[in-house]
NUVEX-948446 format. One record per residue (C-alpha): residue number from 1; residue in one letter; chain; x, y, z. Coordinates in pm, 1 decimal, always signed. Layout:
REM NUVEX-948446
PT;n;res;chain;c1;c2;c3
PT;NUM;a;A;X;Y;Z $
...
***
This chain:
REM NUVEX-948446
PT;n;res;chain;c1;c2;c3
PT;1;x;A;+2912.1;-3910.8;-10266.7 $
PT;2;x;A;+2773.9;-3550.3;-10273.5 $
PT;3;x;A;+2926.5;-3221.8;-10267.3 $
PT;4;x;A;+2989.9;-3102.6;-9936.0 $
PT;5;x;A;+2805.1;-2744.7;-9910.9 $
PT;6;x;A;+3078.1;-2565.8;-9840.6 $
PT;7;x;A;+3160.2;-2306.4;-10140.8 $
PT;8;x;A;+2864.5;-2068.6;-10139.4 $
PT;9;x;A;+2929.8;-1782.3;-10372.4 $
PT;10;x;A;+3030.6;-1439.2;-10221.4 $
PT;11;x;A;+2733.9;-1197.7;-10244.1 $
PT;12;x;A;+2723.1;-917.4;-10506.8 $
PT;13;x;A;+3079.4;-1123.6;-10634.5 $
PT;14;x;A;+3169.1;-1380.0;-10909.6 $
PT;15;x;A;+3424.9;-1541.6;-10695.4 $
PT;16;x;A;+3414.1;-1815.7;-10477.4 $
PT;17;x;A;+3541.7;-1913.4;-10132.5 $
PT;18;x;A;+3731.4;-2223.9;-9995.3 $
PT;19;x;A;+3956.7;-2327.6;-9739.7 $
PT;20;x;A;+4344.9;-2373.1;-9813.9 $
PT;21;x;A;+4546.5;-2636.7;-9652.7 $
PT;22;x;A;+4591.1;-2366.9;-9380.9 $
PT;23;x;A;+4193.0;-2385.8;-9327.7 $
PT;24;x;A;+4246.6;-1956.8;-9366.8 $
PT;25;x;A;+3955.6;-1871.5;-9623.6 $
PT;26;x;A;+4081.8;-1861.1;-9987.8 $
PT;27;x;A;+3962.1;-1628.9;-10277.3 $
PT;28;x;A;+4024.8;-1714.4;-10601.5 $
PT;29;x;A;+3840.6;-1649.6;-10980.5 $
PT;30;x;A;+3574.6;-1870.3;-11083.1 $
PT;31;x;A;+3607.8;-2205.4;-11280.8 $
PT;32;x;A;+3446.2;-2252.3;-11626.8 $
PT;33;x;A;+3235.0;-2588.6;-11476.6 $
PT;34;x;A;+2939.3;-2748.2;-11657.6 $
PT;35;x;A;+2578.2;-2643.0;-11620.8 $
PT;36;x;A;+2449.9;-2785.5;-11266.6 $
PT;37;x;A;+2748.2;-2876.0;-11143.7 $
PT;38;x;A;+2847.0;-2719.5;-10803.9 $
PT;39;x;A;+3193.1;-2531.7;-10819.4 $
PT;40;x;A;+3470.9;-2539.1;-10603.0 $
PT;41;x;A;+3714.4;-2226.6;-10671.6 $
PT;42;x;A;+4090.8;-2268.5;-10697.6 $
PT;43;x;A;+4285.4;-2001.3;-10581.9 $
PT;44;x;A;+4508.2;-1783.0;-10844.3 $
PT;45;x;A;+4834.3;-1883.4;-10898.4 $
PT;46;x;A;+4979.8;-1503.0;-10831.9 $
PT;47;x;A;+4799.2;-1497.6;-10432.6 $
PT;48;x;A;+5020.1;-1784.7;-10329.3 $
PT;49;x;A;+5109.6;-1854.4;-9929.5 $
PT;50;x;A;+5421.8;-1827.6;-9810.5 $
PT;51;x;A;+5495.6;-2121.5;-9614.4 $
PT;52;x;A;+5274.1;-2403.3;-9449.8 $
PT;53;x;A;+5061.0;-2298.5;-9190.3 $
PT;54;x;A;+4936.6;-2506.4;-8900.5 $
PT;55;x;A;+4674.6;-2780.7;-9049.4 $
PT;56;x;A;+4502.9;-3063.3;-8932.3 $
PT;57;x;A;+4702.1;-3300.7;-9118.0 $
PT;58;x;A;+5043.2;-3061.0;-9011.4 $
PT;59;x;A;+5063.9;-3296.5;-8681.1 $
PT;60;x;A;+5056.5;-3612.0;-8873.0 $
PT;61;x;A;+5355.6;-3875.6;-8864.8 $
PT;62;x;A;+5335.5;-3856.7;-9231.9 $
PT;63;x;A;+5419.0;-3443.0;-9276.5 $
PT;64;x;A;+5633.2;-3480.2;-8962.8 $
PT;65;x;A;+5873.8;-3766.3;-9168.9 $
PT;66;x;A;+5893.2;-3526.4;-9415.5 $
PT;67;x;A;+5989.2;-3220.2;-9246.6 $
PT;68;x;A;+6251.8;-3505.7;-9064.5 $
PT;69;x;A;+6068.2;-3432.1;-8715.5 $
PT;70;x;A;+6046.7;-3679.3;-8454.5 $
PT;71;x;A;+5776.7;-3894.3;-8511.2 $
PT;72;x;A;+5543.3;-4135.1;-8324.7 $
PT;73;x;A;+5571.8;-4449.8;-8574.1 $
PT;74;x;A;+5742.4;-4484.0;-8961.7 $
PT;75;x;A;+5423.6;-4367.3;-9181.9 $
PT;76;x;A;+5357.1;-4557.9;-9443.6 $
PT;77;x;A;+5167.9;-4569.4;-9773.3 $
PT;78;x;A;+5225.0;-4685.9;-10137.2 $
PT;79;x;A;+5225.2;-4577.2;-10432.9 $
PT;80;x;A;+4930.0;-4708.8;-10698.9 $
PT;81;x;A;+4769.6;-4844.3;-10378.8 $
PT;82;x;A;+4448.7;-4682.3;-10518.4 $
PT;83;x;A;+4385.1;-4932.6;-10817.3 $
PT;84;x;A;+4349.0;-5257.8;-10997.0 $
PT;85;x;A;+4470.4;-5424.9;-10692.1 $
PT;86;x;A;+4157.3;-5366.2;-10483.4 $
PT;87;x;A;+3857.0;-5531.9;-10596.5 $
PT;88;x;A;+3585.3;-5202.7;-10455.6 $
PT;89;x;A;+3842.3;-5047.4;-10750.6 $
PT;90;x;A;+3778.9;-5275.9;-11040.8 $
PT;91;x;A;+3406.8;-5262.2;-10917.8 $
PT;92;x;A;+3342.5;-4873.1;-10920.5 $
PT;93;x;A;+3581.9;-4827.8;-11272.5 $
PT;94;x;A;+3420.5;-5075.1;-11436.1 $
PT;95;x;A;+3336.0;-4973.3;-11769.1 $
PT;96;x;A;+3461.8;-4634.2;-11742.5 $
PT;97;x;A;+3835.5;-4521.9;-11938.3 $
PT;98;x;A;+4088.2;-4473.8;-11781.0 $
PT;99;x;A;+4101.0;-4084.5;-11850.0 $
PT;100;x;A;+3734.7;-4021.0;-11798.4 $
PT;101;x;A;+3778.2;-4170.4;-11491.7 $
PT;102;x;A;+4032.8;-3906.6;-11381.4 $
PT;103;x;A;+3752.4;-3641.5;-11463.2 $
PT;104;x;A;+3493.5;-3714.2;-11260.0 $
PT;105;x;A;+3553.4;-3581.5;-10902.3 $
PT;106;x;A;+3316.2;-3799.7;-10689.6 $
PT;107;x;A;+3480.4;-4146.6;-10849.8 $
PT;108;x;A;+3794.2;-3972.1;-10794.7 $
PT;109;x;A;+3747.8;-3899.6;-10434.8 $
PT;110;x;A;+3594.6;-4249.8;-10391.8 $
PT;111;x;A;+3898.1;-4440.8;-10554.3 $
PT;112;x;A;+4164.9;-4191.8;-10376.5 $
PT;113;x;A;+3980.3;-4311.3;-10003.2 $
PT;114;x;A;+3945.4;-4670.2;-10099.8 $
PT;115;x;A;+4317.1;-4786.7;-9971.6 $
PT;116;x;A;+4285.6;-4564.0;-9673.6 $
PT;117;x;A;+3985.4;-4721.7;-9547.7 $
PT;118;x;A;+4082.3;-5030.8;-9636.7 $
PT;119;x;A;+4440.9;-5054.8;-9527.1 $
PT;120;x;A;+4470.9;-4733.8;-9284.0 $
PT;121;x;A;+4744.3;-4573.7;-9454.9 $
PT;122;x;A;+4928.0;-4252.4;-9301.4 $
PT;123;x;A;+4812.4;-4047.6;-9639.4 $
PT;124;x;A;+4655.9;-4066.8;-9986.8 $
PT;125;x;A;+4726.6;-4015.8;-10272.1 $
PT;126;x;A;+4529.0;-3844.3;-10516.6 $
PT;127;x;A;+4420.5;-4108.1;-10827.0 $
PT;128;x;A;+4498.8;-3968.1;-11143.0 $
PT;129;x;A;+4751.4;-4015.0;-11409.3 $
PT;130;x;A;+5069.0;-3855.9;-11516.2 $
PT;131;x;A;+4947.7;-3736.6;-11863.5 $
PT;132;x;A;+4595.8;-3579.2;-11745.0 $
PT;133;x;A;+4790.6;-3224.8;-11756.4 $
PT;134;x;A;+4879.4;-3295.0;-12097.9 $
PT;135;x;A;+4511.1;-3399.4;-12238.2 $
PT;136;x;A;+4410.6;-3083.4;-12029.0 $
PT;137;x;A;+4602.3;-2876.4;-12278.9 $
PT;138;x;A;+4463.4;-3004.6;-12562.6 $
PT;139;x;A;+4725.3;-3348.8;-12646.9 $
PT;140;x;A;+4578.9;-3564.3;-12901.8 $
PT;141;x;A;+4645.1;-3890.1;-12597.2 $
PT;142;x;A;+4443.3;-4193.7;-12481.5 $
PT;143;x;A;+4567.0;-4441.3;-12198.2 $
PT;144;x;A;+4577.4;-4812.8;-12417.6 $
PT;145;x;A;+4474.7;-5086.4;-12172.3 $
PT;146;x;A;+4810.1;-5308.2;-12168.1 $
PT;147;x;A;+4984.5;-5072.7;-12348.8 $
PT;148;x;A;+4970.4;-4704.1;-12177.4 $
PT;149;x;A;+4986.2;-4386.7;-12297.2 $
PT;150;x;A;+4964.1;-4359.0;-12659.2 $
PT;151;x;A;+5041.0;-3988.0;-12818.3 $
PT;152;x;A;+4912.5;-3925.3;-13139.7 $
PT;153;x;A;+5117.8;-3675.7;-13280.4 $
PT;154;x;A;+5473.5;-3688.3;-13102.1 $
PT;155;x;A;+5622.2;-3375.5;-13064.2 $
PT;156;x;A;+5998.0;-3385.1;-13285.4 $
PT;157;x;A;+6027.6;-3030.4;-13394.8 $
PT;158;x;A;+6025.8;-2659.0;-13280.8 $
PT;159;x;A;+5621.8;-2655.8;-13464.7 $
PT;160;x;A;+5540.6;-2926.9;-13261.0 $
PT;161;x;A;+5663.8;-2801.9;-12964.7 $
PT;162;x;A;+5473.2;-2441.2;-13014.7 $
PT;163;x;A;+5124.1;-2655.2;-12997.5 $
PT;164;x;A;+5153.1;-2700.1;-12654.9 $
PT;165;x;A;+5020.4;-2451.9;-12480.3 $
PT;166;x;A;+5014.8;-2304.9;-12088.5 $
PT;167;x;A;+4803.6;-2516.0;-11810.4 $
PT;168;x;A;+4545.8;-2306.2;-11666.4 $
PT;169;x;A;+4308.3;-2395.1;-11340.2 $
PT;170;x;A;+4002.3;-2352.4;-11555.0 $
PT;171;x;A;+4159.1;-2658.2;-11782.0 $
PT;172;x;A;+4165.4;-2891.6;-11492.8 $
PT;173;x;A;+3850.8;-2799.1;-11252.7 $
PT;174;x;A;+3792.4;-3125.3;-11145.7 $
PT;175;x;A;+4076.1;-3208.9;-11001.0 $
PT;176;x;A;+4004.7;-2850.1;-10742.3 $
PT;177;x;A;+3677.3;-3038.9;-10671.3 $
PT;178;x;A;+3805.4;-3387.8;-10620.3 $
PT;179;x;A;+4092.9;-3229.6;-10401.0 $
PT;180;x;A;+3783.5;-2996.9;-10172.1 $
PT;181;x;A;+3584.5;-3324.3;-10130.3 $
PT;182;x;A;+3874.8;-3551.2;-10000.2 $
PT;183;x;A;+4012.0;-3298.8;-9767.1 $
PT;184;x;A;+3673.3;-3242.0;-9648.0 $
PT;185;x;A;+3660.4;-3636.9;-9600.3 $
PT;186;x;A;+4013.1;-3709.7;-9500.4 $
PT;187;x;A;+4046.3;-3506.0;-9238.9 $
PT;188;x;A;+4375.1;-3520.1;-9021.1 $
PT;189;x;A;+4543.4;-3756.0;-9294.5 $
PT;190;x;A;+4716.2;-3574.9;-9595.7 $
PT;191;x;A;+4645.4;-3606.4;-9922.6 $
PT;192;x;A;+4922.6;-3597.5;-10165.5 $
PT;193;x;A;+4936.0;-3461.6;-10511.0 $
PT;194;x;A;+5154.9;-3575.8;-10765.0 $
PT;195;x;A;+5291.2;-3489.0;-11136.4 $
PT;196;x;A;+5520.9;-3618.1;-11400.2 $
PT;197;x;A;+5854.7;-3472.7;-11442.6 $
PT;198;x;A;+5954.7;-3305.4;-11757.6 $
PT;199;x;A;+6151.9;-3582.4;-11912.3 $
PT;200;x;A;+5910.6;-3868.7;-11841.0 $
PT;201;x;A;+5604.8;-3641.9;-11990.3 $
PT;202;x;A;+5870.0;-3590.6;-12284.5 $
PT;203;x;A;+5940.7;-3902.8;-12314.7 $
PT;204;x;A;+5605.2;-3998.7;-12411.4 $
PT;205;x;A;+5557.8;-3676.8;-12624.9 $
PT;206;x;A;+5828.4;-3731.2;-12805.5 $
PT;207;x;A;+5808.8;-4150.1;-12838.0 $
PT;208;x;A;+5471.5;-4145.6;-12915.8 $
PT;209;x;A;+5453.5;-4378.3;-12575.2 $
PT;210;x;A;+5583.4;-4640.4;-12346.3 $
PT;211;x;A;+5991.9;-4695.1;-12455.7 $
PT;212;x;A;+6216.8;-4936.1;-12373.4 $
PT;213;x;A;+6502.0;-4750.9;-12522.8 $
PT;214;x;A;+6382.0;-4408.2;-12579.9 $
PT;215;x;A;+6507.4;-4398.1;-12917.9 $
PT;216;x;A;+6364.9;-4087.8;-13022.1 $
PT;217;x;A;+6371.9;-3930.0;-12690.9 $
PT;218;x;A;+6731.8;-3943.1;-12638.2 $
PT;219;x;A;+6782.9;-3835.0;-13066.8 $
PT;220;x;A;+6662.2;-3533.8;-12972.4 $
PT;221;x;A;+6792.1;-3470.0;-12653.6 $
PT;222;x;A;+7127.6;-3514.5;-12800.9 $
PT;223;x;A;+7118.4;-3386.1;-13181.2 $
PT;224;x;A;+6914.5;-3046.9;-13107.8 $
PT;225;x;A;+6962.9;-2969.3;-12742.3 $
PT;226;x;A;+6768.4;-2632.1;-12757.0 $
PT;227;x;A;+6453.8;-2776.0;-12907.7 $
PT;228;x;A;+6515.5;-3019.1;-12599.6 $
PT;229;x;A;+6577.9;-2797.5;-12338.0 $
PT;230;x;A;+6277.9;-2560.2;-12471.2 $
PT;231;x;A;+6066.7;-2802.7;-12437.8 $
PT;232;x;A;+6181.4;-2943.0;-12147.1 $
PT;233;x;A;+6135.2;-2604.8;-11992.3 $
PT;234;x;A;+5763.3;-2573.4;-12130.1 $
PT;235;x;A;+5746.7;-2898.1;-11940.5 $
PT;236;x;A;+5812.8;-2772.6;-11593.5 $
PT;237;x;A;+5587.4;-2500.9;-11645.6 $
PT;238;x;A;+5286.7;-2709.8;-11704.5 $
PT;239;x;A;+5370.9;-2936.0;-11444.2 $
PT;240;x;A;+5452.2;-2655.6;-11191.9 $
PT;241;x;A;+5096.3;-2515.9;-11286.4 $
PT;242;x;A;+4915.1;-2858.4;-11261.9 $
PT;243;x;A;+5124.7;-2914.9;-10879.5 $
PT;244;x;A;+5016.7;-2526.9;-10758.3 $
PT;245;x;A;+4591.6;-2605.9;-10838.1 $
PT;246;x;A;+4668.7;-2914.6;-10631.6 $
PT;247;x;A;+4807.6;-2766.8;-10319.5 $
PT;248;x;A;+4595.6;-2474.6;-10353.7 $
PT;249;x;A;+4300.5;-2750.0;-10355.4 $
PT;250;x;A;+4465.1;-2901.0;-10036.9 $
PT;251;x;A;+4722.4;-3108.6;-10073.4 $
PT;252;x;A;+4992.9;-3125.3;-9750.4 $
PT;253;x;A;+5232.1;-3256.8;-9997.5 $
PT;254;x;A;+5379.9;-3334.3;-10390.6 $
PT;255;x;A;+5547.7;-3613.7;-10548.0 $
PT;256;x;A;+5718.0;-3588.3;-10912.8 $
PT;257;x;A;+5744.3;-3911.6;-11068.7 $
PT;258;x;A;+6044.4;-3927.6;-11278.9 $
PT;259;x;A;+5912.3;-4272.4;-11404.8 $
PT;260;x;A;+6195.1;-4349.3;-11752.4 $
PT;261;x;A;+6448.9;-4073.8;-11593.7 $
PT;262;x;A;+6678.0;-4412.3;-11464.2 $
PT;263;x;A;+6742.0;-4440.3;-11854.0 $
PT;264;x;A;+6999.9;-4163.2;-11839.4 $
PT;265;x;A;+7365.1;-4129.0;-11724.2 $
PT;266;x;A;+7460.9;-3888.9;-11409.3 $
PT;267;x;A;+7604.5;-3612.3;-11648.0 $
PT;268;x;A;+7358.3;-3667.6;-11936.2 $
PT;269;x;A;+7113.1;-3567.0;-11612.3 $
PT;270;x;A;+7262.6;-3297.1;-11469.5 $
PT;271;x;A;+7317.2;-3109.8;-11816.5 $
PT;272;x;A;+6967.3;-3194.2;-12017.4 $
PT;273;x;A;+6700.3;-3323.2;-11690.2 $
PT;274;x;A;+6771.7;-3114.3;-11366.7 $
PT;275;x;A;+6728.4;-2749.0;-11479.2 $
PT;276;x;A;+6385.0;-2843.8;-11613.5 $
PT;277;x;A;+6316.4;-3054.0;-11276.1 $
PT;278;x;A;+6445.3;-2771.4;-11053.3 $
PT;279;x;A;+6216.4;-2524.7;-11191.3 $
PT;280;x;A;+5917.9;-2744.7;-11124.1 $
PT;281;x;A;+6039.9;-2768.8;-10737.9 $
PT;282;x;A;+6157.4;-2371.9;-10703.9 $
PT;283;x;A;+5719.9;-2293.2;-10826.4 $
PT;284;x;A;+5623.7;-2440.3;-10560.9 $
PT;285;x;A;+5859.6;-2358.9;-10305.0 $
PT;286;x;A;+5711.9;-2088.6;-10142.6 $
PT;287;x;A;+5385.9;-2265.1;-10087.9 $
PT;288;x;A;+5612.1;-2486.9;-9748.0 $
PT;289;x;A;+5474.1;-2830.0;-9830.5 $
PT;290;x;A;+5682.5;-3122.0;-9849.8 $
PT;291;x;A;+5790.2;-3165.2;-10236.3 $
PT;292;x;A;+5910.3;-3545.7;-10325.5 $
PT;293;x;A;+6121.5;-3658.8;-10587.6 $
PT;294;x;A;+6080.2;-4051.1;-10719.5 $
PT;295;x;A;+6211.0;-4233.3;-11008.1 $
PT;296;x;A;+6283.4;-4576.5;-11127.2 $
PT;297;x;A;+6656.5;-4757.1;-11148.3 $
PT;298;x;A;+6827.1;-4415.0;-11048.3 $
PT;299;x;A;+7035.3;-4525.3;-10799.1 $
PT;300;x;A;+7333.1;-4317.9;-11002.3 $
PT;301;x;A;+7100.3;-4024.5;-10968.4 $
PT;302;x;A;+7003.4;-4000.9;-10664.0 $
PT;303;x;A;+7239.2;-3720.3;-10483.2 $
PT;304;x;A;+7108.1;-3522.9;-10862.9 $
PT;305;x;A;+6733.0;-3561.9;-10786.9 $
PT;306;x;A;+6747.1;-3437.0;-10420.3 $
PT;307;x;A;+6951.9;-3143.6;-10551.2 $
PT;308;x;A;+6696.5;-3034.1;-10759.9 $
PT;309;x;A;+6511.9;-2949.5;-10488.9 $
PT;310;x;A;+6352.7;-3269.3;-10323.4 $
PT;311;x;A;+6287.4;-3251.3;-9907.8 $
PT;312;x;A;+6218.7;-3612.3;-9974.1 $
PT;313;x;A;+6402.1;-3848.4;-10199.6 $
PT;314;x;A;+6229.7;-4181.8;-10305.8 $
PT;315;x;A;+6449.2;-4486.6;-10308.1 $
PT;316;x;A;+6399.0;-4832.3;-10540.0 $
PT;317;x;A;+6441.6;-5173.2;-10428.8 $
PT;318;x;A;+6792.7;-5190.7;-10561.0 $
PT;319;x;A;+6968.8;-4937.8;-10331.6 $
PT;320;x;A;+6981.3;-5022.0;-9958.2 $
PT;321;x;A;+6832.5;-4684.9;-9746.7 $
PT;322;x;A;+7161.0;-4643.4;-9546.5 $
PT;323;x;A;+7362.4;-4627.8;-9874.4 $
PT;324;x;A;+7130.0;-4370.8;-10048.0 $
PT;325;x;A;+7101.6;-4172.1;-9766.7 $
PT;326;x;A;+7480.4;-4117.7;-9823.3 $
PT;327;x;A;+7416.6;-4069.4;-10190.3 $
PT;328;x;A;+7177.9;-3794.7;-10136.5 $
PT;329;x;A;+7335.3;-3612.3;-9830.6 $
PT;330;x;A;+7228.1;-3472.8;-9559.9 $
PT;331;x;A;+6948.3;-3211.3;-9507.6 $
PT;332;x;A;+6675.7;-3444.6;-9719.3 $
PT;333;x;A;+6404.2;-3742.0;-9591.6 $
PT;334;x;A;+6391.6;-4069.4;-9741.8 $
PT;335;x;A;+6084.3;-4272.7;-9901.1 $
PT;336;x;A;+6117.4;-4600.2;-9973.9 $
PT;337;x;A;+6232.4;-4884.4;-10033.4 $
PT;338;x;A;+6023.5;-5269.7;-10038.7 $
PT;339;x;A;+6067.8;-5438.9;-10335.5 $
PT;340;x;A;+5704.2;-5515.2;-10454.3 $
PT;341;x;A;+5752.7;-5875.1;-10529.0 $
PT;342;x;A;+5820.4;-5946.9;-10207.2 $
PT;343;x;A;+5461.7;-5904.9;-10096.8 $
PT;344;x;A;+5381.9;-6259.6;-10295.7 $
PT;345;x;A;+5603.2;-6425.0;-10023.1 $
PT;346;x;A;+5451.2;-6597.8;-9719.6 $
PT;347;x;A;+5397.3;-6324.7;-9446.4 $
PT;348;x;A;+5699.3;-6404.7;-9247.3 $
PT;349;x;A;+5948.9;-6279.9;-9550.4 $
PT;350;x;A;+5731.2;-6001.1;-9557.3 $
PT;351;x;A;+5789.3;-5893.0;-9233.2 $
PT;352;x;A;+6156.0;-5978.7;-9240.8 $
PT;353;x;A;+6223.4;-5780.3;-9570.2 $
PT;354;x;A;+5997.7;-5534.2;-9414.5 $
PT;355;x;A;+6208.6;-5473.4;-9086.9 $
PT;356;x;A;+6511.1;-5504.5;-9319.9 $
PT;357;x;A;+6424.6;-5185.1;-9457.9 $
PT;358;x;A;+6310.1;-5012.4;-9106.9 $
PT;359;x;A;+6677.6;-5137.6;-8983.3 $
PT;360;x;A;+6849.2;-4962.1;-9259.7 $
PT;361;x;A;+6597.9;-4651.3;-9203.7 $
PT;362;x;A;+6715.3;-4621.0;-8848.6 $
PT;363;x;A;+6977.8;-4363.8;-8839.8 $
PT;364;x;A;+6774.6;-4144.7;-9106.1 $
PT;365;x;A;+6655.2;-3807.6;-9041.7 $
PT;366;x;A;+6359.9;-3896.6;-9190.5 $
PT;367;x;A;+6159.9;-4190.3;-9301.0 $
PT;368;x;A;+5852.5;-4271.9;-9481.0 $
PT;369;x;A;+5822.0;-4615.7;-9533.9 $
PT;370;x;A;+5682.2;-4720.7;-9908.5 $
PT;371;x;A;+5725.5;-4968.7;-10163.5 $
PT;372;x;A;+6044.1;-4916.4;-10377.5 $
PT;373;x;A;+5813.2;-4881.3;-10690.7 $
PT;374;x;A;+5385.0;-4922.9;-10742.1 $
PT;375;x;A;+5153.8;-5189.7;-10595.2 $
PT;376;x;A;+5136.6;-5467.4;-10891.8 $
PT;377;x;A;+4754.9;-5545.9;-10972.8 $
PT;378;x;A;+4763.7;-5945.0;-10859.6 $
PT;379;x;A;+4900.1;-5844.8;-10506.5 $
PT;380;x;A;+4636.3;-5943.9;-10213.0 $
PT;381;x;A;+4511.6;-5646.2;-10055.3 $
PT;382;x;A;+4559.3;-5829.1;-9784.8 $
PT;383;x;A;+4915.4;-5863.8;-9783.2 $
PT;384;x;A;+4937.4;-5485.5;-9767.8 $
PT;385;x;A;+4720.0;-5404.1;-9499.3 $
PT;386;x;A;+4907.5;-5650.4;-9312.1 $
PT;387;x;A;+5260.6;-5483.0;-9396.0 $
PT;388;x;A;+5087.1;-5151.0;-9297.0 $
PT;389;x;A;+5011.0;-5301.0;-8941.3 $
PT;390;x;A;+5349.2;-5423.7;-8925.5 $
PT;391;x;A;+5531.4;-5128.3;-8992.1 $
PT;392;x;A;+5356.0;-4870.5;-8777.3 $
PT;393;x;A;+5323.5;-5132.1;-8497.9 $
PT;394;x;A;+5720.2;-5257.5;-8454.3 $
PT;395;x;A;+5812.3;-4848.7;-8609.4 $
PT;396;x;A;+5593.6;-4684.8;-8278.9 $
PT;397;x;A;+5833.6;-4488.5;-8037.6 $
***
């Protein structure tokens, strides 16, 4: 793939010009980008828009589900459906780490268009990993095959915490020119953009990695709950940087994966999780895309999550729709909820679980269909794209 030539450099100026999601023109200070590399500007953080404008992807049933419009079939897509199950992905990552491969914008656009060709998908997602924000910054991290991310020097006390510093758009260029070349290739289907939430990122600063139990995590949340809350609150700022360079890039909408956040209890949530989580959604407010909230096991959580300032709420497997619709109130779309194992079935349970979960979607405000956690590597691609025909065909109005 080449870069589309479509960021020309503003005569007499050292700032460069793009389109926003609003396809108005977009001013914003250069990127530091390596020799011979063409550069796509992101906009500053202080010239932010003030609500979504009218878009080519604005129309879509996807942004439409969202915004809990009327719309002409359920959308669909999944999360992780850009990976290890789809052999073109295995092919073009061969080789390459899992964190280099984040960094290189043409094999990011490539990957992040791979499930929408294959399976026709009502939007992608943009391939990348939770902790790139964090190795941005400077964290001492690799991603362990098998294993995941691995910190090298967790982050347990107040010095620790004062090595992490802000997120700038110069620290994560690449993902402004991934984002200009998909929406450039995409066209009238959104791209999303997507971050971890504060306590998930802290749980692997301050684990060291993966947790069952979140030994350490949960120590420090409750034995020094300002250290904890500090850094919980450095947290949302990095992430609420790392989501504005993405919609400033393009992206019609956001998802924060709260990935370990199930591990808590309702009030343990409310007191030491939402403030930091709220913050992340009230940045990006203004900005009038769709902003999606999505953990794992949080059933209990669920009315907590869209009150930190979800306009979509993600559901698991475990909670029927029609039950965490009343959970989460009124006023807020739901995302969800296949359970991924079910795709090893033959194809009629797949379509039966499948219209199980459009049945319990049917008095919703809104709906975008989804899997109620990632695509698992051994699933047959082919199993989804089928499920994707199913859903918008027996879903269309």
């Amino acid at each position: 793939m080449t870069l589309p030539k479509s960021a020309p450099e503003r005569a007499g100026s050292r700032r460069y010009v793009t389109e926003h999601a609003s396809g108005r023109p977009r001013v914003g200070p250069r990127l530091r980008v390596p020799p011979g590399r063409a550069r796509l500007f992101v906009v500053s953080v202080i010239d932010r828009p003030k609500g979504q404008q009218p878009t080519a992807t604005y129309d879509s049933a996807f942004l439409k589900a969202c915004r809990r419009e009327p719309v002409p079939h359920t959308p669909v897509w999944f999360m992780r459906q850009a990976g290890r199950s789809l052999p073109e992905y295995l092919k073009v990552r061969e080789g390459i780490p899992m964190l280099e491969s984040c960094m290189r914008p043409e094999l990011v656009a490539e990957i992040t268009l791979q499930p929408v060709r294959r399976h026709k998908v009502d939007a992608a997602i943009y391939f990348s990993d939770i902790v790139v924000p964090l190795k941005a910054i400077g964290v001492d991290l690799d991603i362990k095959p098998g294993v995941g991310p691995v910190v090298a020097n967790p982050i347990r006390t107040r010095a620790d915490l004062d090595q992490l510093r802000d997120l700038t758009p110069d620290d994560v260029w690449y993902v402004t020119e991934a984002m200009g070349l998909l929406t450039r290739e995409l066209g009238a289907t959104p791209l999303i953009g997507f971050a971890g939430a504060p306590f998930t990122l802290a749980s692997y600063l301050v684990e060291g990695g993966p947790s069952r139990n979140h030994e350490h995590t949960k120590s420090l949340m409750y034995g020094d709950p300002q250290l904890w809350a500090d850094l919980l609150d450095r947290l949302a700022d990095i992430t609420a940087a790392f989501l504005k360079v993405q919609i400033e890039a393009g992206a019609s909408a956001v998802q924060l994966f709260d990935s370990w956040v199930g591990a808590l209890a309702p009030a343990d949530y409310r007191r030491s999780v939402l403030p930091a989580s709220a913050k992340v959604f009230r940045a990006v407010e203004s900005y009038g895309v769709p902003r999606i909230h999505f953990g794992v096991g949080t059933g209990e959580l669920l009315g907590l999550m869209g009150e930190a300032g979800a306009d979509v709420v993600g559901v698991d497997w475990r909670v029927p729709l029609d039950e965490a619709a009343r959970r989460v109130g009124p006023g807020r779309a739901l995302q969800g909820n296949l359970d991924p194992a079910v795709l090893f079935a033959p194809t009629s349970v797949v379509e039966q679980k499948a219209q199980e979960v459009l049945d319990a979607a049917a008095g919703l405000e809104g709906h975008v269909f989804n899997l109620g956690h990632g695509v698992l590597p051994s699933m047959s691609p082919d199993a989804l794209t089928r499920l994707v025909e199913y859903v918008q065909t027996r879903s269309a109005r």
